[in-house]
N, C-alpha and C positions, 0 to 999 in steps of 0.2 A: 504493500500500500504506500510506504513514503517514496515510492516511484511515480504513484500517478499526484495528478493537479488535485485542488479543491475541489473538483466537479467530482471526478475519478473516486475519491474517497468519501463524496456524500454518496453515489450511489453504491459503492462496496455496503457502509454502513448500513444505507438503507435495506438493501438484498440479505444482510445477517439478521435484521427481525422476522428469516422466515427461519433460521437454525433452532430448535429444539435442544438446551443441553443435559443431555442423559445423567448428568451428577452435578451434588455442588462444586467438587470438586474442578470440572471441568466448566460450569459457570461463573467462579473466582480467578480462574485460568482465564479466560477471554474476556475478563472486564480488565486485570492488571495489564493485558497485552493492548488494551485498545484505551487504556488512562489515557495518557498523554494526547492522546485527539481532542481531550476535555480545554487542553490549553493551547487549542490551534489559534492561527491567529485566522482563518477563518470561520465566519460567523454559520454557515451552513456547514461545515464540517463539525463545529462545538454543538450543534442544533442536532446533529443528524448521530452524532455521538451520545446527546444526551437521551434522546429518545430511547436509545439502540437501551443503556445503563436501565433505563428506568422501564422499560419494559421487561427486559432481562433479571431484572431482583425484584419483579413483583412481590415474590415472599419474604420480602426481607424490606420491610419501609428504612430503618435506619440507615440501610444503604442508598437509598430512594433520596432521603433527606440530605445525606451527605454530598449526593450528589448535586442538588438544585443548590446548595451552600457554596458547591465549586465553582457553580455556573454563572453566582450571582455579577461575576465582573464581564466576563462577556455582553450579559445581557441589558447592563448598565452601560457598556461603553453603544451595543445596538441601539440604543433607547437616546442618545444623545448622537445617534451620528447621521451625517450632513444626508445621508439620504433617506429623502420622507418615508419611502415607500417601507424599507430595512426598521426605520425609527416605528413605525406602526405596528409591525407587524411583532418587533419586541412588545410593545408593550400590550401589545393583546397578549403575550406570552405569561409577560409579565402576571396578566391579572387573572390569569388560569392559575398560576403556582399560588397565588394569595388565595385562590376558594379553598386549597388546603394547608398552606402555612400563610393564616395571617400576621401580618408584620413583618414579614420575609426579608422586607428592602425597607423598613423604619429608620433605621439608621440611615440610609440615603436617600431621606423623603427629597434633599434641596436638588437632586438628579432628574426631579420629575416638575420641578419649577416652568412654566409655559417665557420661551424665547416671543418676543415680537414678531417675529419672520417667520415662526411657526404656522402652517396651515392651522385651520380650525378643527379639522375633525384628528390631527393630533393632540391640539390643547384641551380637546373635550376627553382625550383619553386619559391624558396627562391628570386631568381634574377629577376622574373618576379614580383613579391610581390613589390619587393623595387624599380621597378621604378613605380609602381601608389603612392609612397609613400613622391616620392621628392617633394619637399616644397622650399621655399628661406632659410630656416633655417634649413635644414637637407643636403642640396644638394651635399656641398662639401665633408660630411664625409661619404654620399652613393659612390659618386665618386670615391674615395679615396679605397674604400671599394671595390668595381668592377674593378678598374685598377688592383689590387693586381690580381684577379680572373685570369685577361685577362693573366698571365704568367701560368700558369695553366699547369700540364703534361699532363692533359688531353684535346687535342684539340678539342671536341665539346665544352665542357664547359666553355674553353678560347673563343673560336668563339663567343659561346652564351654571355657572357659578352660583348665581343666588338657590339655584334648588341645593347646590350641594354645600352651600353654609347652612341649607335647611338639612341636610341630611345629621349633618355632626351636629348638628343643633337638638338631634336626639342623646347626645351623651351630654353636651357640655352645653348647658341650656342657657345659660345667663349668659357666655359670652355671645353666644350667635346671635341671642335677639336683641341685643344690645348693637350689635354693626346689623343689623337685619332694619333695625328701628332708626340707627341713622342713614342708611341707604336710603328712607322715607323719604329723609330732607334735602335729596335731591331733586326730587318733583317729576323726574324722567317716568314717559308714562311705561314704556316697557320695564322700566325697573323696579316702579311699586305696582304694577299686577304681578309680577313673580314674586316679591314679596309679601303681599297679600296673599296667594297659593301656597307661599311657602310656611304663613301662618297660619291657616286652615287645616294643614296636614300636621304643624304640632302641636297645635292645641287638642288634637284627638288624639297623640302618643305621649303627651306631657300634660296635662293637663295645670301642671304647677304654674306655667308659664300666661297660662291665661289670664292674669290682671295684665299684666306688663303687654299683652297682643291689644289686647282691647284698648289699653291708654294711648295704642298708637294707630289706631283707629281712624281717630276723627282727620277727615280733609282728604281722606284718598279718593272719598267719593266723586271728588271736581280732576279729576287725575285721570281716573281709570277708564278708557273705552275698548275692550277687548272683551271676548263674552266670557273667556278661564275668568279673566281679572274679577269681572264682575258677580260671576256667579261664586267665587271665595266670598268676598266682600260680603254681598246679601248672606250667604249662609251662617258668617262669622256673627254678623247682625242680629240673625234671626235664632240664631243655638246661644248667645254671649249677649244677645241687647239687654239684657238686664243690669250691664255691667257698661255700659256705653250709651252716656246720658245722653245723647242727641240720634240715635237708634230710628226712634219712630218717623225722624225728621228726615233721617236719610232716608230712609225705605221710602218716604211720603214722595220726597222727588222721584225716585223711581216708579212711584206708581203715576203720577203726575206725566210721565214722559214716556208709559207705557204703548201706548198709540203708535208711538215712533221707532220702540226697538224693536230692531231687526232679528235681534235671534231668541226663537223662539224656549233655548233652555235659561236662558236667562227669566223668561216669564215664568216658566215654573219655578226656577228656585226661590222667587220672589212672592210668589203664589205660599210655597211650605215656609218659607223662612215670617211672612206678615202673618199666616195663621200659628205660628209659633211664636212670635211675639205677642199676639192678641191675647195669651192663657195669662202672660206674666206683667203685660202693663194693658190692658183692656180700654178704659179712656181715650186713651192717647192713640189706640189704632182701629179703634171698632168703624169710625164714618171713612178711612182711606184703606180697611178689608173690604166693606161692603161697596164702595166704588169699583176694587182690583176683581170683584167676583162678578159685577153685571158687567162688566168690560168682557173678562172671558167667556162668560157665557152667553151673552147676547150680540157683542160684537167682533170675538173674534175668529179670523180667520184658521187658523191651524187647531186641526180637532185633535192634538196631544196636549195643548194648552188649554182648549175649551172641556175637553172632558176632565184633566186634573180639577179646572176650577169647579165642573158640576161634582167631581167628588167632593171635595171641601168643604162645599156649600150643600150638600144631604149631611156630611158628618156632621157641623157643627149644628144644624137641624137636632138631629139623635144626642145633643146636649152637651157642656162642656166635659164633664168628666168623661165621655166616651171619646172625647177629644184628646183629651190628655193621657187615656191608655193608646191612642193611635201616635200620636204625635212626640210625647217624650218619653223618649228612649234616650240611653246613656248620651250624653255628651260628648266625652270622650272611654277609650278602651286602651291602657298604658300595655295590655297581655300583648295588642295586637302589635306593637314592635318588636315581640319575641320572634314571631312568625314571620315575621319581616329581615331578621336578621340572617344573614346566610351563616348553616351551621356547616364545620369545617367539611370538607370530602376527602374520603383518601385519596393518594394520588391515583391509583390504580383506576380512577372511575376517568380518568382523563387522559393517563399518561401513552394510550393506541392513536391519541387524536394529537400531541404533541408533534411540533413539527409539519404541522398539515393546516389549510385555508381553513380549518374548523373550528380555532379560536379568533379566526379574524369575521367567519360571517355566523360565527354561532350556530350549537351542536341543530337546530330544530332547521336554518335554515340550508344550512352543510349540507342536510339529508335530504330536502329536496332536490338541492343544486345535483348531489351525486344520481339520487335516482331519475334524473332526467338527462343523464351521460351512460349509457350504459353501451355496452361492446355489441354482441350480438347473442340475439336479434336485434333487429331495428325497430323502432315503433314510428308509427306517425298516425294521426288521428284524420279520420273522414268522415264524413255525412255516411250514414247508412240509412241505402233507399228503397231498401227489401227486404221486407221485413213477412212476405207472403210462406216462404221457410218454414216459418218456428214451427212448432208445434202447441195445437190449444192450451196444451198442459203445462208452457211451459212458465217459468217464473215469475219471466221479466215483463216487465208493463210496454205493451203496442208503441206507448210515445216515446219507448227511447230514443233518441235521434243518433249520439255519437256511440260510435264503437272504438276498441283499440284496435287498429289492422297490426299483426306479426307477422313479419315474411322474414321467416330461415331459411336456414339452405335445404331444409330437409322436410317443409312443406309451407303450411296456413294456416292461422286460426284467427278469429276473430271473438275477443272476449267485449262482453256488451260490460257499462260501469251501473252499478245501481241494481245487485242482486233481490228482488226482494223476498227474502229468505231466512225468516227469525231460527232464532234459536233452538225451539223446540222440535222446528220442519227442519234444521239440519242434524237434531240431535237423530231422531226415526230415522231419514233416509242416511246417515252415518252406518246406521246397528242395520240395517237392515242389507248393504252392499261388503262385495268381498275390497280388500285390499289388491289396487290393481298395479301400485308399483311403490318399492320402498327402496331408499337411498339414504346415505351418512353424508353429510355436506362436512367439512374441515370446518371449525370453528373456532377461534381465540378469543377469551377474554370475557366478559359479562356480556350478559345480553341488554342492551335500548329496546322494549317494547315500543313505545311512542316510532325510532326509526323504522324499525322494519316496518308498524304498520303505512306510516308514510310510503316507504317505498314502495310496497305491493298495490299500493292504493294506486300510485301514476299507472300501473298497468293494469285495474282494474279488477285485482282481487282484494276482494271484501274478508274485514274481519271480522268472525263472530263473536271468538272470546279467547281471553289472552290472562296469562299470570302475572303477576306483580313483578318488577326487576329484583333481583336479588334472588327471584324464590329456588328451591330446588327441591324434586323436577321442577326445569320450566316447559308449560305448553302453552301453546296457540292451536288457535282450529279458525281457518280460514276456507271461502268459497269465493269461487267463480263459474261463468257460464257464455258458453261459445255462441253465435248466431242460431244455432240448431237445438239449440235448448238441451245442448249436453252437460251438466253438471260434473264439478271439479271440486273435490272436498278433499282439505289438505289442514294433518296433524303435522305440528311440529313438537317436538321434544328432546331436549337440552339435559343429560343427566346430572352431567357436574357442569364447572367451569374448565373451558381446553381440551374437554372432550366433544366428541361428532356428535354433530346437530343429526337429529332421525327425521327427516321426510314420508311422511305415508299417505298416498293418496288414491284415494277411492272413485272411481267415475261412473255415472248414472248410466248409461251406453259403454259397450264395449267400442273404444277408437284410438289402438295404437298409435297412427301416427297422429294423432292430435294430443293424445297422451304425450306421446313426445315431446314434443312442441311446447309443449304446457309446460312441461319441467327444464325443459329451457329456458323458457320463458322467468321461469321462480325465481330457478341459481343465480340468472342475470340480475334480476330485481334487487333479491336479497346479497347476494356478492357485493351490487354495488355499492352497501352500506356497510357493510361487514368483513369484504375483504374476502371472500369465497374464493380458493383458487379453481383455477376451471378442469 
């Protein structure tokens, strides 16, 4: 290997993640022999090295760990270097190693600082980086760091700063609403409706903070014209006006100028936010509720608006206290940032996808991209205009229009999409056919339910029912259905992890070579998510 170039030795590396090492013995042996690629000074050779390491000691995390420990200067000098394309692509890397060691790169949070000449959708990554990154002793000068952002000529990436002091604003509560609340007294309108949004979303995870939201309240309403901005604003009003002495006055202009706005979610939040004010100061809102309700129901146009308001106006008919079991419910829910918090993952649930455009366009969208690249067959979709064929009996509804066409080398088939075929009608004609062909497909690693089903969906086999990740056994039991109303029913089962996936499928019609075809068809689909060799 130190004969051939950096190209040469990414794809050595790469072709050794299909070796097998029969002992640890002989697995310790080929990591100390392939070290030293750890401190290439190529970044696709440290990449293609790392993978190689950390798929290779799946059993063994402290090796795992040691390894992302070595890596970390590499991926630091990638993450700062002159080309965007390399600089991105680390730090998508980058924030796959933090879902399972967070804090990884705290120590060199000031490495992920946003350059001026930086494009945007690197400093939006930059800015995501740095807040898994805050600490008690980094906190203030990320802060400090992100305030600067939030003035920004470019209003996504001012917004985007302001959500993300809204973020760490769930641990470190007084400092962020305290720059959250002077951002206020800049008067920029995209900057206090992102801060308004971003005080709506902590007053339901903090609830402590809710005097200090509300004091800074008053006067955004002559500010904000965006319908996020607005519809925070009313709702913060409408959950918190008891606590924001000019509440009923602001709502009152908004119902005052209801005539004129344009989006219609804004009239509902305005709609629940004035009838949930009306419980707690009634005086002050009863003649500009009763104006907001014959407006929607008499005069307006958009019937998601007009029938919210005819709800409202039967409810409070049926009395106040049957109002106030509908209307208040919790304020806020502090449990719901638990669930919100990403809990650590082993590496093992990532480290196949390492190295690959899978951290850069994310595992859900990865798997469509791949199953819509597949080798052979070839798919491509058409109109289907004969539909005279089927048979009476057969599943699929007259109006299908599209079908998948497959053209192999080794015949045709046409799978229609939209089996309609429950659970129960596949469980019977399951028990009641022979097994018409069974195979062991090669498999590494855990199984992604959510991918495969993806991917079998682009070609038009339907899942019936599927096991949990993790479980063991895993199965799935899927169908599909040809133009001729041939039925295709297909178990899958996983025994352990690394061992052969079991293919068994059963067809309604005896038809080899469409049978064929079919399981072509599968390998291809599923290979292209999972790496099936052919």
């Amino acid at each position: 290997m130190a004969d051939l170039d950096q190209w040469g030795q990414s794809e050595v590396l790469a072709f050794l993640l299909r070796y097998r090492p029969r002992s640890e013995e002989e697995l310790f042996n080929i990591l100390s022999l392939l070290d030293g690629y750890l401190k290439s000074s190529s970044p696709s050779v440290v990449m293609a090295a790392t993978k190689l390491f950390l798929v290779l000691a799946r059993e063994y995390p402290h090796v795992q760990a040691d390894v992302l420990v070595r890596v970390k200067g590499p991926l630091l000098a990638a993450c700062t270097s002159e080309s965007r394309e390399l600089c991105f692509t680390a730090l998508c890397h980058v924030r796959q190693i933090l879902s399972s060691l967070p804090g990884h790169f705290s120590s060199h949070y000031k490495k992920f600082f946003c350059s001026y000449s930086e494009p945007h959708y690197i400093k939006c990554q930059k800015m995501e980086v740095l807040c898994e990154l805050v600490n008690d002793e980094n906190v203030q000068q990320v802060l400090e760091e992100l305030k600067g952002y939030c003035t920004d000529i470019s209003v996504e990436l001012a917004q985007g700063a302001i959500s993300a002091i809204g973020s760490i604003a769930r641990t470190y509560t007084e400092q962020c609403v305290g720059i959250l609340t002077e951002l206020l007294g800049l008067q920029q309108e995209h900057i206090t409706s992102a801060v308004v949004q971003a005080f709506r979303d902590l007053v339901w995870l903090c609830p402590q903070c809710t005097d200090a939201v509300c004091q800074a309240l008053p006067g955004c309403e002559d500010i904000i014209q965006d319908s996020e901005g607005k519809q925070a604003l009313i709702w913060l009003l409408g959950a918190h006006g008891e606590k924001v002495p000019n509440a009923p006055y602001v709502l009152e202009d908004f119902v005052e100028n209801v005539k004129t706005e344009v989006f219609p979610a804004v009239k509902m939040e305005l709609l629940t936010a004035l009838v949930r004010l009306f419980l707690s100061r009634p005086a002050e809102c009863q003649d500009m509720l009763g104006r907001l309700l014959y407006h929607c129901i008499e005069e307006e146009k958009d019937m998601s608006v007009r029938d919210r308001g005819l709800f409202y106006y039967r409810l409070l008919q049926s009395g106040v206290d049957e109002v106030k079991r509908v209307l208040c419910s919790p304020k806020s829910d502090p449990s719901l940032g638990l669930l919100e918090d990403q809990t650590e993952q082993p590496v093992n649930t990532w480290a196949s996808e390492f190295n690959t455009l899978a951290p850069i366009y994310g595992k859900a969208r990865w798997a469509l991209v791949t199953a819509h690249q597949p080798g052979e067959p070839c798919y491509a979709f058409s109109p289907c205009t004969d539909s005279g064929n089927r048979g009476t009996g057969s599943l699929i509804s007259e109006g299908s229009k599209e079908v998948l066409k497959v053209h192999p080398d080794t015949g045709s088939l046409t799978l229609i999409p939209d089996v309609a075929l429950t659970a129960e009608q596949f469980e019977k004609t399951w028990l009641s056919l022979d097994i018409s062909c069974q195979q062991s497909l090669p498999w590494v690693g855990t199984v992604h339910p959510d991918t495969i089903q993806t991917a079998l969906h682009v070609v038009h086999i339907q899942t019936i029912a599927m096991s949990k990740a993790g479980v063991q056994p895993w199965k799935a039991y899927f169908t599909a259905q040809d133009d001729s109303g041939c039925l295709f029913l297909t178990e899958l089962l996983l025994e352990a992890e690394d061992s052969g996936m079991q293919v068994a499928v059963k067809q309604s019609e005896a038809k080899p070579e469409a049978l064929q075809v079919f399981m072509s068809v599968f390998r291809t689909a599923v290979g292209a998510v999972a790496g099936l060799r052919s």
